[in-house]
C-alpha positions in Angstrom: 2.4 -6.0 2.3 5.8 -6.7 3.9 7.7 -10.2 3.4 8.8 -10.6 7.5 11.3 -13.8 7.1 11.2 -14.5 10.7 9.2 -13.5 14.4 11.0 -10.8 16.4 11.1 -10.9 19.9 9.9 -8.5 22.6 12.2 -5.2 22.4 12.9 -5.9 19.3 12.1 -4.7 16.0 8.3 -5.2 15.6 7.8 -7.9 12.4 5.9 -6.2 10.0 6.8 -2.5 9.8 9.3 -0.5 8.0 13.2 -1.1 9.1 14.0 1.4 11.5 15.6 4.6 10.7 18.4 6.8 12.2 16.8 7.2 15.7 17.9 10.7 15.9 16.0 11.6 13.0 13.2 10.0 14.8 13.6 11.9 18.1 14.1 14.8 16.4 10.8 14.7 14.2 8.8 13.7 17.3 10.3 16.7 19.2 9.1 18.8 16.6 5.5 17.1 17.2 5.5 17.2 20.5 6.1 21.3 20.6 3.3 21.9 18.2 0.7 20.0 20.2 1.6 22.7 23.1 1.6 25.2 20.5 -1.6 24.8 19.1 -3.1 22.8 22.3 -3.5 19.7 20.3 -4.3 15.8 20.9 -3.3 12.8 19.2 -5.2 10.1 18.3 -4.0 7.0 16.9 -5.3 3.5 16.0 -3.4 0.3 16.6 -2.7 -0.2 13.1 -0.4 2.8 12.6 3.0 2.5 12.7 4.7 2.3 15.8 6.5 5.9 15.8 3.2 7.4 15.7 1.9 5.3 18.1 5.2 6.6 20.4 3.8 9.8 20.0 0.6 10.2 20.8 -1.5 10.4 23.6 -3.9 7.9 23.2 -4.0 4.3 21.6 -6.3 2.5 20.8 -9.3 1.0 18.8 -12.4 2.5 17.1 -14.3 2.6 20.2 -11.4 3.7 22.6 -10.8 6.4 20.2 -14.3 7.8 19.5 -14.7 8.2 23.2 -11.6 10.2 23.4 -12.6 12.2 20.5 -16.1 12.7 22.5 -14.8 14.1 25.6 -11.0 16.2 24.4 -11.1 19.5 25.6 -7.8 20.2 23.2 -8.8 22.4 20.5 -7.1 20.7 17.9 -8.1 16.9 17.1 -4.9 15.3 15.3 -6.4 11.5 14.0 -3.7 9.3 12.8 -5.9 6.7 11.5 -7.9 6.6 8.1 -10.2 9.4 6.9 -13.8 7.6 8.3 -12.1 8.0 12.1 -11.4 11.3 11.6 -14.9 11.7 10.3 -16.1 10.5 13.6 -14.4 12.6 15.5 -15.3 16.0 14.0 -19.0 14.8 14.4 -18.5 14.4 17.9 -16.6 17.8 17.6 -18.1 20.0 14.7 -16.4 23.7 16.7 -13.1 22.5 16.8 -10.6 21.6 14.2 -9.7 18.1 12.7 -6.9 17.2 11.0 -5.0 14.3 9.2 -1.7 13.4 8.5 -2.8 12.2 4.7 -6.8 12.8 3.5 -6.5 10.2 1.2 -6.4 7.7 3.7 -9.2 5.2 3.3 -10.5 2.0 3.6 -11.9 -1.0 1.9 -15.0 -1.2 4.0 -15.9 2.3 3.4 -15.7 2.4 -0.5 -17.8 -1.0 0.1 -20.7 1.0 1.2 -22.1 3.6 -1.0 -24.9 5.9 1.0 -26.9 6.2 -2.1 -27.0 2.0 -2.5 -27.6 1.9 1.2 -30.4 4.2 0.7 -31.7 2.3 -2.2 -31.2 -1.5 -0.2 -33.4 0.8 3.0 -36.2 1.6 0.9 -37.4 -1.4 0.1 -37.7 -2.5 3.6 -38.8 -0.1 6.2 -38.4 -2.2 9.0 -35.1 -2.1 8.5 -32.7 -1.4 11.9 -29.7 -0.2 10.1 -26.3 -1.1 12.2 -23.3 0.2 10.6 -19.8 -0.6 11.2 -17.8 2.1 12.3 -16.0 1.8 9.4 -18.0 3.4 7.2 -18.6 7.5 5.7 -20.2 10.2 7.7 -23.0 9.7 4.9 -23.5 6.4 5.7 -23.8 6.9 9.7 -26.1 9.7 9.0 -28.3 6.5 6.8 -27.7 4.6 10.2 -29.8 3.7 13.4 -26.6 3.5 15.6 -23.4 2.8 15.2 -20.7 -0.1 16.2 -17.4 -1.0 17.0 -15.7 -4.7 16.8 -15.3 -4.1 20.5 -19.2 -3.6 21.4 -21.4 -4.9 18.0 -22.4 -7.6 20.0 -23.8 -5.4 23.6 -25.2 -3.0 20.4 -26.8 -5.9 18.8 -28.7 -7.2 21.5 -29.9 -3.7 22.2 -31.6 -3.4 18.7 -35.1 -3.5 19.2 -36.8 -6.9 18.8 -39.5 -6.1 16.5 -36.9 -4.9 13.2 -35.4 -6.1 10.7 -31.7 -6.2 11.3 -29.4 -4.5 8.5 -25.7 -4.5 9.5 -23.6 -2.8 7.5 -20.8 -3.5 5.4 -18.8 -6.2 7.3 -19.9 -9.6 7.0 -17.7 -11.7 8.5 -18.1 -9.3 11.6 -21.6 -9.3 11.3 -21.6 -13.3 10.5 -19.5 -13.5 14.0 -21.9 -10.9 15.9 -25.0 -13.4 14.8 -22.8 -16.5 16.1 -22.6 -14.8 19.5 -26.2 -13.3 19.8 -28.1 -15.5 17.9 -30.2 -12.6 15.8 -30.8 -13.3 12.5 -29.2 -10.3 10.1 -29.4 -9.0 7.0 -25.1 -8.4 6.0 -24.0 -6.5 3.3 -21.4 -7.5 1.4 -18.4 -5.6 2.4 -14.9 -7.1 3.9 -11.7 -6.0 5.0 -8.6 -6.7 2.1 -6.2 -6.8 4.9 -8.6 -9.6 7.0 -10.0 -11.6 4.5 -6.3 -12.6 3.0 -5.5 -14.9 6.5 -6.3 -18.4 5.2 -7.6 -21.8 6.8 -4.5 -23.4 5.0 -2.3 -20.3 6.1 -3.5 -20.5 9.7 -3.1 -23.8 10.4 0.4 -24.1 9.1 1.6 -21.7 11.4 -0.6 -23.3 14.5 1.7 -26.7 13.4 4.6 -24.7 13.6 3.7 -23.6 16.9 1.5 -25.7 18.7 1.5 -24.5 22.6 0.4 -20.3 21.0 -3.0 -19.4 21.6 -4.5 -17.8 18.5 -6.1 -14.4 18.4 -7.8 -13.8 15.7 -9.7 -10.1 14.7 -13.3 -10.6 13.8 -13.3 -9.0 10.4 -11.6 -12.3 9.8 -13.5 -15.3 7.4 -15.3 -18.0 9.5 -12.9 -20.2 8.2 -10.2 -18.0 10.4 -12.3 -17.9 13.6 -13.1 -21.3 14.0 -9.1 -22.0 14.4 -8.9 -19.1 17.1 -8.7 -19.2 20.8 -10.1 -16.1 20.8 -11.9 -13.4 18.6 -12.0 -9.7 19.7 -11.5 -6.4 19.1 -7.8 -5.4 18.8 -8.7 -3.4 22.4 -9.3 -6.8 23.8 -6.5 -8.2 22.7 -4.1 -6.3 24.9 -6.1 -7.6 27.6 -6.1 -11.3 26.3 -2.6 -11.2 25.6 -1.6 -9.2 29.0 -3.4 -12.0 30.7 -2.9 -15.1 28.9 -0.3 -18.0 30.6 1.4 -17.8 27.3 4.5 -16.7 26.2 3.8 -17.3 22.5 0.9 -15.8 20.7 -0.5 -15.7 17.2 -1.7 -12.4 16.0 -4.5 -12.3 13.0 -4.7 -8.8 12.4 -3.2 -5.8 10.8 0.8 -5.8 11.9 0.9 -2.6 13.4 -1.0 -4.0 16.4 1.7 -5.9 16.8 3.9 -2.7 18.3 1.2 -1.7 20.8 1.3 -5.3 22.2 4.9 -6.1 22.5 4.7 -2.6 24.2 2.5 -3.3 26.8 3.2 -6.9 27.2 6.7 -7.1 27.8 8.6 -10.7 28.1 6.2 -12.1 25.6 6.6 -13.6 21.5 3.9 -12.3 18.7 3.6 -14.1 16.2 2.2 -12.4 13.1 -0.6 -15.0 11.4 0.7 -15.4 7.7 -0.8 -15.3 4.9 -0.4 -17.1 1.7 1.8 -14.4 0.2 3.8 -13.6 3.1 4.4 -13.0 7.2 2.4 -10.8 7.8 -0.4 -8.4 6.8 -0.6 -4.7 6.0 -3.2 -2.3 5.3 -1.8 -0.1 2.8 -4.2 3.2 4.0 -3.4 2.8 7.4 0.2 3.1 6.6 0.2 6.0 4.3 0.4 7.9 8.0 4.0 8.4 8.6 6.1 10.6 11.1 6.7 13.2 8.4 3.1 13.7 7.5 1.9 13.9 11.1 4.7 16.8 11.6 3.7 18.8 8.1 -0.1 18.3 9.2 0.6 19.7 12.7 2.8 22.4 11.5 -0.2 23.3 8.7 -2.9 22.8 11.0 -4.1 20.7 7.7 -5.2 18.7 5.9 -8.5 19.7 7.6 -11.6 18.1 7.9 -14.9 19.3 6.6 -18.6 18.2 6.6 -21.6 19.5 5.6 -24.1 20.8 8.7 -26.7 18.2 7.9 -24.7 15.5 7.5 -23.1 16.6 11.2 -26.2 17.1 13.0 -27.8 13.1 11.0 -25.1 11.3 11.9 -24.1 12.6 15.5 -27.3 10.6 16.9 -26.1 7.0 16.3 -23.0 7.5 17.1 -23.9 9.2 20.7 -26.3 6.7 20.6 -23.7 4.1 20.4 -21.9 5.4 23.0 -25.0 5.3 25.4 -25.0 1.5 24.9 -21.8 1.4 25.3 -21.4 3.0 28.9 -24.4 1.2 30.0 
């Protein structure tokens, strides 16, 4: 986590990353990107969360479900995933022929190490109604456990798909299942699994900077605590918060999630203030796996066509089928 003494304006640094460095080193590294991805006919996926040079580079930003749908339907022949190691996961299910690579394998996430497969498959077996929904954010083994997938952006349209006469098992967020059974109303069995980088915004932290700033909306991710929601304005997907934000009267917004976001939407919503939500340690909130993805790595990775991505066949083939099935709901 980064102390940020103070909010930055749009076009300015973004609060909550690294200080910039020499910006022809920066060109210069993401000119040597850029030529590899023609060289080896290569895309590049990042998640809001990474750091804002990467995000400059590649060719698609986005959120979990923005990005598995990209994954699903690339035609390059290299996938490049500058997120954590369960996205990449996802996308060379949806792409077992072609290669997938990283900029740092060790890249993981607090959700995911949450959520053994073999205690998932203990908590299924004594319950075989269970309707297992699992968080995107979660291993290959565990989607291959899973009845279908979901993203912060469609749990609740997946949700209220899931056949009336199961058990419900969502899996390993609870606060984002807690807020998908607020909007849908079916009851849930949650596993106990949280984001660090979400659960450290505060009640006491959150409304001290909504004093501070009375006329900004808050926007608040749903991996947040109840305790976080029930100050917000609004609670979505990071996806939807470009959209929120973009359309929002507001020039001054509060931000609950992790502060790379932050770049994407002073990026596509020029003219307006973000302010990063603190926490009770300081201005703003990191997720240290996200940001082990730097500019360097992404370049070494391309040039190495590795760290590459592996899986075993049957976990391919088990966990394709919730995820496509996710997608189905999804485009409905």
């Amino acid at each position: 986590m980064i102390d940020v003494s103070e909010t930055h304006p749009a076009g300015s640094p973004v609060a909550g990353v690294r200080p910039a460095r020499p910006p022809a080193h920066v060109d210069a590294l993401s000119r040597e990107i850029l030529e590899l991805k023609r060289k080896h006919n290569a895309v590049i996926l990042a998640h809001n969360y990474q750091v804002g040079e990467i995000q400059d580079v590649a060719d698609y930003v986005g959120d979990s479900l923005g990005l598995s749908q990209q994954a699903a339907r690339t035609g390059a022949d290299v996938i490049v995933f500058c997120g954590v190691h369960f996205m990449a996961e996802t996308a060379k299910i949806l792409n077992p022929g072609k290669r997938v690579i990283l900029p740092d394998m060790d890249a993981g996430c607090s959700l995911e190490e949450s959520c053994p497969a073999a205690k998932l498959r203990a908590l299924q077996e004594t319950n075989p109604n269970f309707y297992t929904i699992a968080y995107i954010n979660c291993s290959a083994e565990v989607k291959a456990l899973s009845d279908v997938i979901c993203t912060s952006g469609n749990a609740v349209k997946i949700v209220q798909a899931a056949p009336k006469d199961r058990d419900l098992l969502f899996v390993p967020d609870e606060n984002l299942g807690a807020w998908v059974m607020e909007q849908t109303g079916r009851p849930m069995r949650l596993w106990k699994g949280n984001c660090y980088v979400h659960v450290e915004w505060t009640h006491e932290s959150i409304t001290r900077i909504r004093r501070e700033h009375p006329d900004a909306p808050l926007v608040a991710h749903p991996e947040c605590t109840r305790a976080v929601r029930m100050l917000a304005d609004e609670v979505c997907s990071t996806e939807r918060m470009v959209t929120y934000c973009r359309n929002s009267p507001a020039t001054h917004l509060i931000i609950a999630t992790e502060a790379g976001m932050l770049h994407r939407l002073q990026r596509e919503c020029p003219g307006k203030q973000f302010i990063p939500a603190p926490t009770s340690h300081c201005r703003c909130n990191e997720c240290r796996f996200m940001k082990m993805n730097t500019l360097e790595k992404l370049r070494d990775c391309m040039a190495s066509l590795g760290p590459a991505l592996e899986l075993p066949q049957e976990i391919l083939t088990r966990a394709r089928a919730p995820i496509e099935r996710m997608l189905e709901i999804s485009a409905r």
